[in-house]
C-alpha positions as protocol buffer text, in pm:
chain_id: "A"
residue {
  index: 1
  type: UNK
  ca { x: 5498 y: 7069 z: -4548 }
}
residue {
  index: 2
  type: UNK
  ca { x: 5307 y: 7161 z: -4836 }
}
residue {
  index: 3
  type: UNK
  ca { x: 5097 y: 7477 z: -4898 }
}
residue {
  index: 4
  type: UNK
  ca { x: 4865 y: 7490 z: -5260 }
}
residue {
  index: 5
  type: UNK
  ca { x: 4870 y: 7809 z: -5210 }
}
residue {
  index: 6
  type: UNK
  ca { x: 5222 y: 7838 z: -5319 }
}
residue {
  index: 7
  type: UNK
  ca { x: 5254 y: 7482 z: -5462 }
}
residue {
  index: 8
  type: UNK
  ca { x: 5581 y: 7424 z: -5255 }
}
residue {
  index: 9
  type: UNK
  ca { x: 5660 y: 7101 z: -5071 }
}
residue {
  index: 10
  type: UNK
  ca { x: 5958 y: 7134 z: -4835 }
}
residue {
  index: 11
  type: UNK
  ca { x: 6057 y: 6945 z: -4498 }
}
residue {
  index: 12
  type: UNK
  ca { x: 6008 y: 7113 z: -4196 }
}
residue {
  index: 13
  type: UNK
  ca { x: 6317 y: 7295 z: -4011 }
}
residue {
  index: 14
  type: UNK
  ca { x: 6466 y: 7077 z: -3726 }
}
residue {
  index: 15
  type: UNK
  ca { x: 6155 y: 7099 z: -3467 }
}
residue {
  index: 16
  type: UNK
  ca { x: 5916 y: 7343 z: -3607 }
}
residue {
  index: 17
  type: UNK
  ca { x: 5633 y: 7105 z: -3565 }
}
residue {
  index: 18
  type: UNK
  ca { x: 5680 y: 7189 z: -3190 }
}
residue {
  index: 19
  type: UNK
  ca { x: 5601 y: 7549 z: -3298 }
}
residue {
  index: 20
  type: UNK
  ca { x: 5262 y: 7757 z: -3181 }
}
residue {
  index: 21
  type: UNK
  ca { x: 5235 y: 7786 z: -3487 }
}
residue {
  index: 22
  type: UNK
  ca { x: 5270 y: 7435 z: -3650 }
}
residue {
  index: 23
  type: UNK
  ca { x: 5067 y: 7245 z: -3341 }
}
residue {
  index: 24
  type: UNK
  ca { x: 4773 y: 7536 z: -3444 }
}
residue {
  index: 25
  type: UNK
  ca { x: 4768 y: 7339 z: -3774 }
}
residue {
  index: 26
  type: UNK
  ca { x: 4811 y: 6994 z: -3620 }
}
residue {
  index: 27
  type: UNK
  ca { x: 4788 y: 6953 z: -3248 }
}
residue {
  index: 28
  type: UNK
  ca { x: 4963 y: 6656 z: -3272 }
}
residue {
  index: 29
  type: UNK
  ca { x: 5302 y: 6838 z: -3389 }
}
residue {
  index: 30
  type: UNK
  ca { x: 5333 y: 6558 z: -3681 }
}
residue {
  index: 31
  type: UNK
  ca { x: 5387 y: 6575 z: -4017 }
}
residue {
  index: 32
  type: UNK
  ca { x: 5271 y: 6531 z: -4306 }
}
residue {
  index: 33
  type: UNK
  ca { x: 5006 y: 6891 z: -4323 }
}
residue {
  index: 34
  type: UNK
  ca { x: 4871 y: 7018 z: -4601 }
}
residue {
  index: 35
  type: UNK
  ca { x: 4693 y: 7348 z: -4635 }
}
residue {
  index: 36
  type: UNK
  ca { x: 4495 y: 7387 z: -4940 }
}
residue {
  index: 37
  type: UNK
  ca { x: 4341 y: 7742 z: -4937 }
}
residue {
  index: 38
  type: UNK
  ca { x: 4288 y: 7761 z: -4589 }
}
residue {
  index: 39
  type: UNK
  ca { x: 4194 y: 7388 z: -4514 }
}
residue {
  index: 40
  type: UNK
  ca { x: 4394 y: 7247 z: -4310 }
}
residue {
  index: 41
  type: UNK
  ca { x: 4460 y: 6814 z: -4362 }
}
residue {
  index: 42
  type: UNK
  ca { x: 4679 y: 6590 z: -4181 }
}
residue {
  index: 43
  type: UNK
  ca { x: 4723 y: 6244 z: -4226 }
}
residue {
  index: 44
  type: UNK
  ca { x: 4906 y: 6077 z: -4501 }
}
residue {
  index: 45
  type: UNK
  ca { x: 4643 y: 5848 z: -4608 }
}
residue {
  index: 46
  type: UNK
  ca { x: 4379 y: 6159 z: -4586 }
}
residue {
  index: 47
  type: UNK
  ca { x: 4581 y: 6387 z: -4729 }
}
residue {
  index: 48
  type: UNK
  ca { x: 4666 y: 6103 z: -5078 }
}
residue {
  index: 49
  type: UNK
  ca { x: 4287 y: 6044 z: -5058 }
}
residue {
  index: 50
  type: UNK
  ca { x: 4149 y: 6467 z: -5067 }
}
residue {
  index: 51
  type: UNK
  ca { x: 4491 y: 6546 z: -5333 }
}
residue {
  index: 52
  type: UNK
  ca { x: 4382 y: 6238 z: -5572 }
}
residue {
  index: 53
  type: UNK
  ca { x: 4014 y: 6309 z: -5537 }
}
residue {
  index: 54
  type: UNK
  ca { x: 4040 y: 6691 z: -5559 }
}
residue {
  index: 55
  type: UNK
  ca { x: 4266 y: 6780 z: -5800 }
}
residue {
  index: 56
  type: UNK
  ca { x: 4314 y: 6671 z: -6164 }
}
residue {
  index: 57
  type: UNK
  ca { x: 4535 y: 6360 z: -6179 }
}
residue {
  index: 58
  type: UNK
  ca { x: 4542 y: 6007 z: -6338 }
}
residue {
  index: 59
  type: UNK
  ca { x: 4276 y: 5779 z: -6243 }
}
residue {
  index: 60
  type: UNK
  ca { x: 4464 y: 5522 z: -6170 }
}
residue {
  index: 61
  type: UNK
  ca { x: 4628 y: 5643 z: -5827 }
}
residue {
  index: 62
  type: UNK
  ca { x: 4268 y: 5623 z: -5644 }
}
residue {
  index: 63
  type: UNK
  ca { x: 4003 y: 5478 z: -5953 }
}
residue {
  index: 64
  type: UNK
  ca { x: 3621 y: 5613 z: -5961 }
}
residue {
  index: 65
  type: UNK
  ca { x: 3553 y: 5227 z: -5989 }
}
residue {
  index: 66
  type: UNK
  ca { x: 3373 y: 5124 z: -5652 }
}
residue {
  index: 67
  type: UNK
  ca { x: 3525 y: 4826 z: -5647 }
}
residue {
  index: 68
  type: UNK
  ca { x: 3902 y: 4897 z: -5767 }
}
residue {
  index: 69
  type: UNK
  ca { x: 3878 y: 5187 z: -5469 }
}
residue {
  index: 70
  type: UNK
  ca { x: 3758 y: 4939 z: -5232 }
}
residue {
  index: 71
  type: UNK
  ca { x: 4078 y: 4756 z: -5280 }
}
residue {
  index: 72
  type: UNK
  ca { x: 4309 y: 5093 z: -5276 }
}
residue {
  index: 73
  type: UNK
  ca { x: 4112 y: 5195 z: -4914 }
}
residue {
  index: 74
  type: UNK
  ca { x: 4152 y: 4812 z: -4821 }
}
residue {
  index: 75
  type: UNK
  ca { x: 4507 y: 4854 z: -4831 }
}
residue {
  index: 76
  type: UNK
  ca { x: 4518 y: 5169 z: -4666 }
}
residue {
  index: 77
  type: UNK
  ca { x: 4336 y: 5061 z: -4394 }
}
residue {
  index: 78
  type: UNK
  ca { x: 4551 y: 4750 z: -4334 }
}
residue {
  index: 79
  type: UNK
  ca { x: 4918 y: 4900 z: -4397 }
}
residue {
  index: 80
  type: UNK
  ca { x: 4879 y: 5138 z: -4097 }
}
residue {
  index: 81
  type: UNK
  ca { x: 4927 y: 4895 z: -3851 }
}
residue {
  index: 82
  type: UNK
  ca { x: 5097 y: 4614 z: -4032 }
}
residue {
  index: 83
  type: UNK
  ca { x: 5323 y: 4733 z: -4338 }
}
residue {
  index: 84
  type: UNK
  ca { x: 5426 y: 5099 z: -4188 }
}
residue {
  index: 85
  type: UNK
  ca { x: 5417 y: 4995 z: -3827 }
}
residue {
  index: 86
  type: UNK
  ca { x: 5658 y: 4675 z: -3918 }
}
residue {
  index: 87
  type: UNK
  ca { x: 5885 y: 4824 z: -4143 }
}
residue {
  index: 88
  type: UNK
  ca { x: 5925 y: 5169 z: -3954 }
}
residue {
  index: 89
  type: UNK
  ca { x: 5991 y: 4958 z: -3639 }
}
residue {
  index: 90
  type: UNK
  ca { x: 6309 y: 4812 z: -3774 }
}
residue {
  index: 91
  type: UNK
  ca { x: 6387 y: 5112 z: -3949 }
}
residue {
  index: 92
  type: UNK
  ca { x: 6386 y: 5316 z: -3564 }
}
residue {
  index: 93
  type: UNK
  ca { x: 6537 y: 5004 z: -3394 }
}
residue {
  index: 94
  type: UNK
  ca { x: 6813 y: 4959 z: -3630 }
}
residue {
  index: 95
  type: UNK
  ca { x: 6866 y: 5340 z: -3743 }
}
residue {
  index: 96
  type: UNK
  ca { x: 6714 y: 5567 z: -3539 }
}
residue {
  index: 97
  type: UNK
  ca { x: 6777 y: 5472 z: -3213 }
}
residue {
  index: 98
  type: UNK
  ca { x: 7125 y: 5401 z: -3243 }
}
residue {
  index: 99
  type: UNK
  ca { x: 7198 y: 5668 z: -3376 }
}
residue {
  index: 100
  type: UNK
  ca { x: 7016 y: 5892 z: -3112 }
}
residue {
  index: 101
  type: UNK
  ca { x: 7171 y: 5696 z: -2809 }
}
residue {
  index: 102
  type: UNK
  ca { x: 7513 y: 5648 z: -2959 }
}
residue {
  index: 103
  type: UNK
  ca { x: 7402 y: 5244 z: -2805 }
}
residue {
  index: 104
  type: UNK
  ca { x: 7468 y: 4952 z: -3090 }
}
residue {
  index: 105
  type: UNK
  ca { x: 7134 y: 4780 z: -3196 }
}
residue {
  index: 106
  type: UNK
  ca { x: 6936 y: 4535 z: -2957 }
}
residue {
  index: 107
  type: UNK
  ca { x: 6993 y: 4263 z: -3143 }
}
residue {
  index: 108
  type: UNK
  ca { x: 6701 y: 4075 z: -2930 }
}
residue {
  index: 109
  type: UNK
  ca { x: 6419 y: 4353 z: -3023 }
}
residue {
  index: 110
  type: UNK
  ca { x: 6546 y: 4328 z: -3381 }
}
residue {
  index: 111
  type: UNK
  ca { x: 6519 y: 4026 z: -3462 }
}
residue {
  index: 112
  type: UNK
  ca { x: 6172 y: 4012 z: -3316 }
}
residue {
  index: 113
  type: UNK
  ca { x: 6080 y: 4301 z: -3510 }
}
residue {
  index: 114
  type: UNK
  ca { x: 6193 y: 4176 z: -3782 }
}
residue {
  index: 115
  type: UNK
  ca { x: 6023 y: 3854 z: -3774 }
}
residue {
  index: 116
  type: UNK
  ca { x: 5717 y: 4059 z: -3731 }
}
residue {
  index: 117
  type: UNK
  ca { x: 5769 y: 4226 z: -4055 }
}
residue {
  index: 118
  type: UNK
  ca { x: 5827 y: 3897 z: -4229 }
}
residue {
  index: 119
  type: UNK
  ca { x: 5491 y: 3786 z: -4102 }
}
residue {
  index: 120
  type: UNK
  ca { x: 5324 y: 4091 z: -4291 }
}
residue {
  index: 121
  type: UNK
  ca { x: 5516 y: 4068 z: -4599 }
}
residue {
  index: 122
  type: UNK
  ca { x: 5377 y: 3715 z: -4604 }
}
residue {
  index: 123
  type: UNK
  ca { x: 5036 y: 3841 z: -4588 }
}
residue {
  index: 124
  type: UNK
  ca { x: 5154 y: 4160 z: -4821 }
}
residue {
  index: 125
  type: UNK
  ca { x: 5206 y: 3894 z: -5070 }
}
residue {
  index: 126
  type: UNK
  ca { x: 4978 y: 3674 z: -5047 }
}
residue {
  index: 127
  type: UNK
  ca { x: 4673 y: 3888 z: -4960 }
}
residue {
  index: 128
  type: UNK
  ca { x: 4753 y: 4233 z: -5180 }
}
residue {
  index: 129
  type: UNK
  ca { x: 4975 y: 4166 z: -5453 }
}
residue {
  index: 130
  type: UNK
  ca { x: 4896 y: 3747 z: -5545 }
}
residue {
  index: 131
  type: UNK
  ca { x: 4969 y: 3740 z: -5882 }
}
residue {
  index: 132
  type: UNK
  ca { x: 4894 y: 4066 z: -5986 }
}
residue {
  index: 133
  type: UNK
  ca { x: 5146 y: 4385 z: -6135 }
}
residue {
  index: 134
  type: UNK
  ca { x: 5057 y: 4597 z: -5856 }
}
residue {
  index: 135
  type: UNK
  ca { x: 4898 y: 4560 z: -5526 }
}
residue {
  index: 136
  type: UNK
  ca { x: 4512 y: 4586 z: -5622 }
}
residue {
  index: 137
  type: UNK
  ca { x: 4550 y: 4518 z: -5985 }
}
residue {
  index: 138
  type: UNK
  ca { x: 4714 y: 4622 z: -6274 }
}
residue {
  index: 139
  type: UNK
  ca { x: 4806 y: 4962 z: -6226 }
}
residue {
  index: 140
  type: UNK
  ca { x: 4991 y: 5190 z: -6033 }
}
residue {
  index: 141
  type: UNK
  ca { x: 4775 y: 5294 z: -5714 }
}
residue {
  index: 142
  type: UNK
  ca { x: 4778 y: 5527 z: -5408 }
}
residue {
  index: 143
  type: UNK
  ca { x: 4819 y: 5171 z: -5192 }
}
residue {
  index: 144
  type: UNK
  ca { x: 5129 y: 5086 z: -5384 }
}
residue {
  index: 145
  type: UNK
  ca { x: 5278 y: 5429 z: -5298 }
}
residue {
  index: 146
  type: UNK
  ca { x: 5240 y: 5406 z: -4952 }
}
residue {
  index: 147
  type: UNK
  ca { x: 5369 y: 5080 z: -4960 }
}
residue {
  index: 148
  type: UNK
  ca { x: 5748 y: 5105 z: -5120 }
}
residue {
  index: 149
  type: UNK
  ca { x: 5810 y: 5447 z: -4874 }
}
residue {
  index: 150
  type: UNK
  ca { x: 5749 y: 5199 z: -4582 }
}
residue {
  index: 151
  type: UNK
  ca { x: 5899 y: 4875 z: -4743 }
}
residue {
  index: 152
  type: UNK
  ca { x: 6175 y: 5131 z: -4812 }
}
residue {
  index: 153
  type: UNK
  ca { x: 6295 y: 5276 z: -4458 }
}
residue {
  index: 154
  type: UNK
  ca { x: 6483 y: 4978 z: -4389 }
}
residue {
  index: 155
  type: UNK
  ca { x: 6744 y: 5011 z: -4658 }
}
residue {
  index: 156
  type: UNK
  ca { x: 6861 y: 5376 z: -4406 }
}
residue {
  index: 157
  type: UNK
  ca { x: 7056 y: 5101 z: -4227 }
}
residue {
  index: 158
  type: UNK
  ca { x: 7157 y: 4902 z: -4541 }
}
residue {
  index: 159
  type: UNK
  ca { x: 6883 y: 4635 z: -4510 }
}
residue {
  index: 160
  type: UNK
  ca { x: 6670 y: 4527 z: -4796 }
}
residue {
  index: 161
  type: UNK
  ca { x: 6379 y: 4368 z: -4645 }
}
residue {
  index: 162
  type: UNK
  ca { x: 6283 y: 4215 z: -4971 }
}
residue {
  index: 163
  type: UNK
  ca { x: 6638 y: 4023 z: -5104 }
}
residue {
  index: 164
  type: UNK
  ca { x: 6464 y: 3734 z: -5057 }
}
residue {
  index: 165
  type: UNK
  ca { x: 6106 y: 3802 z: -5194 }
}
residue {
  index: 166
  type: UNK
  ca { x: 6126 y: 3782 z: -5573 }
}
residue {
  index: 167
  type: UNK
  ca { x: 5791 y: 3893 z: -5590 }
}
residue {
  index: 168
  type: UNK
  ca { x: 5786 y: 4205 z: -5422 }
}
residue {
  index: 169
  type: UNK
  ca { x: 6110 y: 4288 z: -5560 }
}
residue {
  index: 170
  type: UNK
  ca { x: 5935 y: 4246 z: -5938 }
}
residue {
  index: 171
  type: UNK
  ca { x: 5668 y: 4497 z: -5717 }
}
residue {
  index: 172
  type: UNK
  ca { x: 5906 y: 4671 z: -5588 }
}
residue {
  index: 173
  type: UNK
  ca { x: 6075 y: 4724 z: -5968 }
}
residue {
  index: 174
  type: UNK
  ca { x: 5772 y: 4803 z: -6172 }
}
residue {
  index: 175
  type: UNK
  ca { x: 5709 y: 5052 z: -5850 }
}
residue {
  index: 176
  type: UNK
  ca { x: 6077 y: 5211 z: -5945 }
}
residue {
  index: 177
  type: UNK
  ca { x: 5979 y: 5222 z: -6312 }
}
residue {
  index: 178
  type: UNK
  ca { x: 5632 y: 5371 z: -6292 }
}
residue {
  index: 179
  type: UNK
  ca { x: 5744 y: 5646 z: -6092 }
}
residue {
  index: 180
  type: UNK
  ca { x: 6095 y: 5708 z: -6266 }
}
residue {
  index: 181
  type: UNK
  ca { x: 6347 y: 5980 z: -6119 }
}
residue {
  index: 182
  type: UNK
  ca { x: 6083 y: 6053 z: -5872 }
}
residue {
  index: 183
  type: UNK
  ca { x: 6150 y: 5706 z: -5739 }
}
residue {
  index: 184
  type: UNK
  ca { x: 6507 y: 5807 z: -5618 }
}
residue {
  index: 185
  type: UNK
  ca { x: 6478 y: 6162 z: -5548 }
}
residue {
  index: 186
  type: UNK
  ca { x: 6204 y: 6086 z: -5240 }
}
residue {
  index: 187
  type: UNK
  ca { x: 6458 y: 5784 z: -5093 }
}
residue {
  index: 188
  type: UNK
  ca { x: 6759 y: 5996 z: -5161 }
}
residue {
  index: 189
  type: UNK
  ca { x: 6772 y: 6049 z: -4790 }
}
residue {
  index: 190
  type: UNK
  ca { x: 6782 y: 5691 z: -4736 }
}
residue {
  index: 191
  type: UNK
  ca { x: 7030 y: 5584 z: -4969 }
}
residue {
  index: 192
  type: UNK
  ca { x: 7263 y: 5822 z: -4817 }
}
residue {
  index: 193
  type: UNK
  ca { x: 7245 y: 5630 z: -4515 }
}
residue {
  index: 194
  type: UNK
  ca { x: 7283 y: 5324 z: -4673 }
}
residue {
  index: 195
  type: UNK
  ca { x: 7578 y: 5414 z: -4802 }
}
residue {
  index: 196
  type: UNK
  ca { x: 7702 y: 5534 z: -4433 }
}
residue {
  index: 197
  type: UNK
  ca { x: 7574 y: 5218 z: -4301 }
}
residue {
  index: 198
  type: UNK
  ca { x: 7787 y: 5012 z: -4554 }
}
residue {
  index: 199
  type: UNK
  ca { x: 8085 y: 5193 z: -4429 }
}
């Protein structure tokens, strides 16, 4: 949870979104919140658009152009239910609920989600990122963020759901590069269970 007031990001303790507290900021008992002097925002994609349009940062991540922010909201729009449902679906199939059960993966529900999510990265790549460096043009957007954390979640169980995509993995590359260390430091979580799935 993040606070401007004190400009500190930090995940919440195990539960405290169950809190009086926390469910006064979001009845839902979800993360992500912000609160920005007193206003309270939840919702990734709301909270991306008020940061990007509020505060002082590059153009790029959410453009003034109409029509190059058309595309960015386009995106966000669509990824809800397509990119983050797909990818976080195998990601709780193949991570999460194994690991809450102590049951090995249904192998039957996985592979149909993961067929799923090889419909949308079809349309990923065919409808967002055609021929372009990023997914709505040539630079670096909000869209392209929310993207690789999705497209990312699969790799918890050792599963990169774009081996076979050299397309998105060019994406997924100049992604890595834009952002730099920052890249690594927000999956760091996930490569550590990579490297306990590989065991």
């Amino acid at each position: 949870m993040e606070t401007a007031e004190s400009s500190q990001m930090r995940e919440p303790l195990y539960d405290e979104q169950r809190s009086p507290e926390f469910t006064k900021l979001n009845p839902n008992q979800k993360v992500p919140v912000i609160v920005d002097n007193g206003f309270v925002l939840t919702e990734s994609v709301a909270i991306l658009k008020y940061l990007a349009t509020k505060y002082d940062v590059p153009q790029f991540w959410y453009p003034l152009d109409s029509m190059k922010r058309a595309k960015v909201d386009e995106y966000m729009a669509w990824q809800h239910t397509n990119v983050r449902y797909h990818a976080a679906k195998v990601f709780i199939l193949e991570v999460l609920v194994p690991r809450m059960t102590g049951q090995p993966t249904d192998e039957t529900k996985l592979n149909k989600a993961l067929a799923e999510l090889n419909g949308t990265l079809n349309i990923l790549e065919s409808m967002f990122l055609k021929d372009q460096t990023f997914l709505c043009g040539d630079e670096i957007t909000l869209a392209d963020l929310l993207a690789i954390c999705e497209l990312m979640q699969p790799l918890g169980a050792n599963r990169d759901i774009l081996k076979d995509r050299p397309k998105l993995i060019s994406w997924r590359n100049r992604v890595q590069s834009a952002l730099g260390k920052t890249f690594d430091d927000v999956h760091s979580f996930l490569y550590q269970l990579r490297d306990k799935a590989r065991l």
